[in-house]
N, C-alpha and C positions, 0 to 999 in steps of 0.2 A: 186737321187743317184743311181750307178749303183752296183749292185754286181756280184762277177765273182769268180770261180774258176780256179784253172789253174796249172795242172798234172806236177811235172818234175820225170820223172824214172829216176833213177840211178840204176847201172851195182851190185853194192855190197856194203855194207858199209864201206869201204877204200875209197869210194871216201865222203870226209869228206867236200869239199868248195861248194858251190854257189856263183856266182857274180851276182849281182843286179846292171844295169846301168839305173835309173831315167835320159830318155831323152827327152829334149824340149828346147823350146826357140830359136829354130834352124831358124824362118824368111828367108828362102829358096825364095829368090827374090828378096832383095835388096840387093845393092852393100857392105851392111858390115857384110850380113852374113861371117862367117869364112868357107867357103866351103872346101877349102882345109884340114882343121882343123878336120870340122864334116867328110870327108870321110877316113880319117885317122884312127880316132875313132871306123866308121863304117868298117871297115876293121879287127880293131885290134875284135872286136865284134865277125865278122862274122869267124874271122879263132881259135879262144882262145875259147876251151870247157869250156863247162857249164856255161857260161853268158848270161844272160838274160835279156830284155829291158823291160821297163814300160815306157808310153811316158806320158808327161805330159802339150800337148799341145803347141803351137804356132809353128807351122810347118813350115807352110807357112807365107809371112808377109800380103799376102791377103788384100793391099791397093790401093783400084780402082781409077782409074781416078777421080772421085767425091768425094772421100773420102778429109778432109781438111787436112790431114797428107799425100798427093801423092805430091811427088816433084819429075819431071825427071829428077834431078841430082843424086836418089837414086838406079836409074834401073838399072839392070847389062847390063854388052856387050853383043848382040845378033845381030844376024845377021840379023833380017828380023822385025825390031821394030815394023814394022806396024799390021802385024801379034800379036806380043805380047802383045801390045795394046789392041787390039780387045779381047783377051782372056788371060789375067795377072791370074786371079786365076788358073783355068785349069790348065796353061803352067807350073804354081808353084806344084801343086798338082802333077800332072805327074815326074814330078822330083822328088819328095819326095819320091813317091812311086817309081823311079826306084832306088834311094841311099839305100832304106830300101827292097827290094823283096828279096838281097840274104841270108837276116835274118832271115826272112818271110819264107822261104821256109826253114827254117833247124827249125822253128819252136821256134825259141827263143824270138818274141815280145809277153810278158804276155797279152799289151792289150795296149790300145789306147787312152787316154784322151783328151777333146777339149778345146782351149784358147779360152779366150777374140778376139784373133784375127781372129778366122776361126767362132766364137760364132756372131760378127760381120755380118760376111757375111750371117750368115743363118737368122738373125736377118730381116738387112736392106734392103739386099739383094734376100732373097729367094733361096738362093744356099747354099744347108748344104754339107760342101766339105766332112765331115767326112764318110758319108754313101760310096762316092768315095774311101776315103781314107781306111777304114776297110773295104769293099768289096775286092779292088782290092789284099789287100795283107792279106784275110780270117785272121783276129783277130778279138777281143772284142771288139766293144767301150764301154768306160768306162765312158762317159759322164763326167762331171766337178767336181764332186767327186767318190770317186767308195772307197766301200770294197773289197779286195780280199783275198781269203784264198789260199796259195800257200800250195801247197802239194808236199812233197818229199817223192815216194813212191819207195820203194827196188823189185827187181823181186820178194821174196819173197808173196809180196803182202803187207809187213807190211809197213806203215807211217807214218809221220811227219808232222804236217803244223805249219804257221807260216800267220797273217791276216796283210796286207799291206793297209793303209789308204793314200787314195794318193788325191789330192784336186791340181788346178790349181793356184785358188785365186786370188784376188785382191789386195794381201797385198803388198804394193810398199813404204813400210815407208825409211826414209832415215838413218836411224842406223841401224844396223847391230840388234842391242836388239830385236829390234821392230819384226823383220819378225821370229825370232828366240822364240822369248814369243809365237808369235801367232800360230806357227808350234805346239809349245811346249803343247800351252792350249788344242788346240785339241784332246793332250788323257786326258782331264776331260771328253770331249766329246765320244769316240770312243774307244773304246777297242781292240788295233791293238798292235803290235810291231814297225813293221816301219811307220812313219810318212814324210809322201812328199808330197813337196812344189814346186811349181812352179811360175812364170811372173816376178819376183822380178830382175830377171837375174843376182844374187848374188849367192855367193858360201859358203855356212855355211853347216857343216854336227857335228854333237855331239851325244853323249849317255847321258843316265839317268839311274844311277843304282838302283833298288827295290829290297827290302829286304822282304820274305815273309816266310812261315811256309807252307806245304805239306798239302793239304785238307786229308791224311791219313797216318798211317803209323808214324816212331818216328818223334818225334818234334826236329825239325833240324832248325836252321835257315840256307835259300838260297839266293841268288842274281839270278836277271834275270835282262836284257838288255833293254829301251824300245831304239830305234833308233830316230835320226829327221833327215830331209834334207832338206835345201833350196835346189833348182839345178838351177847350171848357164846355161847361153844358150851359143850361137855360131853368136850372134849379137854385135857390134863392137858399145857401144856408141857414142865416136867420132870416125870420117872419114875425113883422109885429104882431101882436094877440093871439102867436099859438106856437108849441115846440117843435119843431121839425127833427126828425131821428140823427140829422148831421149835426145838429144843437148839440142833442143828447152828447152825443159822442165827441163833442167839443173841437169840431174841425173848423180852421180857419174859415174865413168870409174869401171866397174866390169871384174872380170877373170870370161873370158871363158873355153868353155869345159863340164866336166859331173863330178860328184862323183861316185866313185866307192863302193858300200856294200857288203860287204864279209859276206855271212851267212855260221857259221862252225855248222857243226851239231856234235855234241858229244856225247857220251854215253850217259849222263843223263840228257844233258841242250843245247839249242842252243846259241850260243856268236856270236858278231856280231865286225866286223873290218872295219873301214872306211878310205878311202885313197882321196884325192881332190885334 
């Protein structure tokens, strides 16, 4: 498990939102990532103040020619196949990091988490893309679960934080319940606020309201927020004119894209809004 903290200044306390965008599942290499889709996204990202990204692995689709899931009906168009062949991860990795550097440099990816599918390569492979991947565009890796304590901190000096449990997982159940329980049970485990999920490539985002009493001060009953999210990816279970491995395997058709978490910071409590 990794932990990580990770500063956001704000100007004054007028500015009251944060956006949180949990992204992954992006498979950047074969032919039914949604590219167009994800640099839309990454656009609205990189021009929209105060949004912030948390990544939650599978970046890249990272499936070599030996792998038993490589089919060339899945490679995208390129011009120089032979080339691409020879070096499929790389070519994948380079892309990612040039879709994500204008983020990177305004300083909005929190940190970085690794899937099953780049977890893979460093496995059977011996190529951990991620050291590449958080090098090149100076963030955290966050390894395949991470705490992080986000802090919003005012020029004054004074602030705020709020702890982000973010996990890639394995959980690929076929209801909807299923990944949603398992997100859910996690803060028996973890003492965080928001809770993220990733590989499921499903879109479920809920609240949970707690009711609690002030460790000081009058006895007031309060409500406090905790958050969950599955996060979809930007991978296209079926594909007209060719079989994709999640075909294979007969998984539902999910929406892609990301959820959006809106963190309001208030006088006396932080609230949280979710948009999918």
């Amino acid at each position: 498990m990794e932990l990580h903290e990770f500063t956001i200044k704000l100007q004054d306390r007028k500015q009251k939102t944060i956006s949180l965008v949990p992204l992954g599942d992006t498979h950047i290499g074969t032919r039914s990532c949604e590219m167009n889709k994800l640099k839309a996204h990454l656009k609205w990202i990189e021009n929209t103040p105060n949004v912030y990204v948390i990544g939650v692995g599978d970046y890249i689709d990272a499936v070599n020619i030996s792998d038993p899931r490589f089919s060339p009906s899945m490679l995208p168009e390129v011009d120089d196949l032979r080339s691409y062949l020879c070096s499929i991860t790389h070519r994948q990795c380079d892309e990612f990091i040039d879709l994500m550097r204008p983020i990177a440099k305004q300083d909005k990816i929190i940190g970085l988490g690794i899937g099953n599918h780049e977890l893979t390569l460093s496995k059977k492979y011996h190529d951990d893309v991620m050291v590449r991947i958080c090098g090149q565009l100076c963030t955290k890796y966050l390894g395949w679960a991470s705490l992080t304590r986000l802090r919003f901190e005012y020029a004054k000096g004074q602030s705020r934080s709020i702890t982000v449990f973010m996990e890639h997982s394995l959980k690929v159940g076929r209801k909807k319940g299923a990944k949603l329980n398992y997100i859910e049970d996690k803060s028996n485990d973890f003492d965080a606020e928001i809770f993220i999920m990733g590989h499921s490539h499903d879109k479920i985002a809920t609240t949970k309201t707690q009711l609690y009493i002030p460790k000081t001060g009058d006895l007031k009953l309060k409500t406090k927020k905790r958050v969950y999210a599955v996060c979809p990816s930007f991978y296209n279970t079926y594909e007209e004119g060719c079989m994709t491995y999640a075909e294979i395997s007969g998984y539902s058709p999910t929406s892609t894209g990301v959820v959006r978490i809106d963190i309001q910071l208030k006088d006396d409590e932080i609230d949280y809004h979710l948009f999918q």
